[in-house]
N, C-alpha and C positions, 0 to 999 in steps of 0.2 A: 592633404594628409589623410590617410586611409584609418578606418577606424579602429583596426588591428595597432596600425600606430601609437594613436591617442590612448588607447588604454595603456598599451607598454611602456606607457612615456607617465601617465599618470601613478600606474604603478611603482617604477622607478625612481618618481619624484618624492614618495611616501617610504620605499623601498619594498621589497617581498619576503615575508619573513619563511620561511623555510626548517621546518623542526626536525631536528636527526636527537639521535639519543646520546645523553652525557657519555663523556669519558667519565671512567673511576672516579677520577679526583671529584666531581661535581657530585657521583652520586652517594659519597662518602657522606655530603653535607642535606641528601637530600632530593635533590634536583635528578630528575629521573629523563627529561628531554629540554635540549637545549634550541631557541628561536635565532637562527644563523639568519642576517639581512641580508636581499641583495638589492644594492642600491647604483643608477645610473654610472659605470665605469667612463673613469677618465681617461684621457686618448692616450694616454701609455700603455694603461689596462687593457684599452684596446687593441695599441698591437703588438701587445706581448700575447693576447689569447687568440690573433689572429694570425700570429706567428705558431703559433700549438694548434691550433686548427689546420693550417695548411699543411704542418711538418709529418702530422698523422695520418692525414690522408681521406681525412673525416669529411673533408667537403666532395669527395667522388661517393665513397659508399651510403650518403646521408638520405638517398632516392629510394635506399632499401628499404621496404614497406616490412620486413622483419625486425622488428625491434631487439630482438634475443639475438639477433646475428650483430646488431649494430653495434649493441651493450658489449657481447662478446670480445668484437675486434677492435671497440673503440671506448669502453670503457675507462679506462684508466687516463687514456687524453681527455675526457669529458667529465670527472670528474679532475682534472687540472684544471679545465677552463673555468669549473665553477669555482675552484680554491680562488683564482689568480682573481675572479670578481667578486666576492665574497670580500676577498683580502683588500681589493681595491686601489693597490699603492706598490711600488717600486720595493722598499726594502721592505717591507711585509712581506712581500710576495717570494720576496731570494731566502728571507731567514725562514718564515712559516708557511710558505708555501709547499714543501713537498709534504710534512708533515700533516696539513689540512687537506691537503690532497688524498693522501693514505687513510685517513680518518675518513672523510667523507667516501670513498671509495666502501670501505667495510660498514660505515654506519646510514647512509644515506639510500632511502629507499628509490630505484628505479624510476619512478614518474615523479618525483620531484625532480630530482637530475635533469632529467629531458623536459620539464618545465623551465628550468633554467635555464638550458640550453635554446629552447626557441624563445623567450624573451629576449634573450642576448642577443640571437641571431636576428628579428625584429629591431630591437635597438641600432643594436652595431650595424643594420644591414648597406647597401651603398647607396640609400639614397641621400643620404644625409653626407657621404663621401662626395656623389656628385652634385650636390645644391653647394657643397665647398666650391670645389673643382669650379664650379659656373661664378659663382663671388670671386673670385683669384682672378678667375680669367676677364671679368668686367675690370678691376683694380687693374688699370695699365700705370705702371709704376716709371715707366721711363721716359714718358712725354713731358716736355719739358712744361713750367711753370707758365702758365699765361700775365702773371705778373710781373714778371721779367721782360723788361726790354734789351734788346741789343743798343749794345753802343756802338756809334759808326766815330770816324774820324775826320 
């Protein structure tokens, strides 16, 4: 395990708090910036944002060494992918999801977004997909029981 791993994994096991600025409502009472967690997403989380990753087209242009170009043409899916982790969970994600989506887009500064985004992509990345892949395929599922005898006649 590499140690770009180990950190991502320790982080996410604590979570990464992430500060954008209150909506109205919060600063009516007060609160002037709010600590949004991102904490280790579950594998639906992952491929509902792996499914938004691929739909936008983010994984071809992501090589671009201009970040203002990235932001540009792929802002809006990359602030979804942080909403859908953030939010963590299936119906969070359908009811408050576009809305935390839009909010983080206007209130979320640029380098925390893209810190979000490569922790995910660390996390989520495929080695952890093919250390699966290698367990499934060791688990042969359809040999037969060795405590099973046959009966003859």
């Amino acid at each position: 395990m590499t140690a770009e791993l180990q950190a991502a994994k320790a982080l996410l096991d604590e979570g990464i708090k992430v500060p954008v600025t209150a909506p109205l409502f919060f600063k009516m009472f007060g609160k002037q910036k709010l600590n949004l967690v991102v904490k280790q997403p579950y594998l639906g989380t992952l491929y509902r944002i792996s499914k938004i990753y691929l739909a936008s087209g983010l994984a071809e242009d992501q090589e671009t060494k201009d970040a203002e170009l990235l932001f540009l043409n792929h802002g809006k899916a990359m602030s979804r992918i942080a909403a859908m982790a953030i939010l963590n969970g299936y119906w969070k994600g359908k009811f408050l999801g576009g809305l935390l989506s839009w909010w983080l887009f206007e209130n979320m500064p640029a380098l925390y977004l893209q810190t979000i985004m490569q922790v995910l992509k660390v996390v989520s990345g495929r080695e952890a997909f093919t250390n699966t892949i290698k367990l499934v395929g060791e688990m042969i599922m359809t040999t037969p029981n060795l405590s099973q005898q046959t009966q003859g006649s």
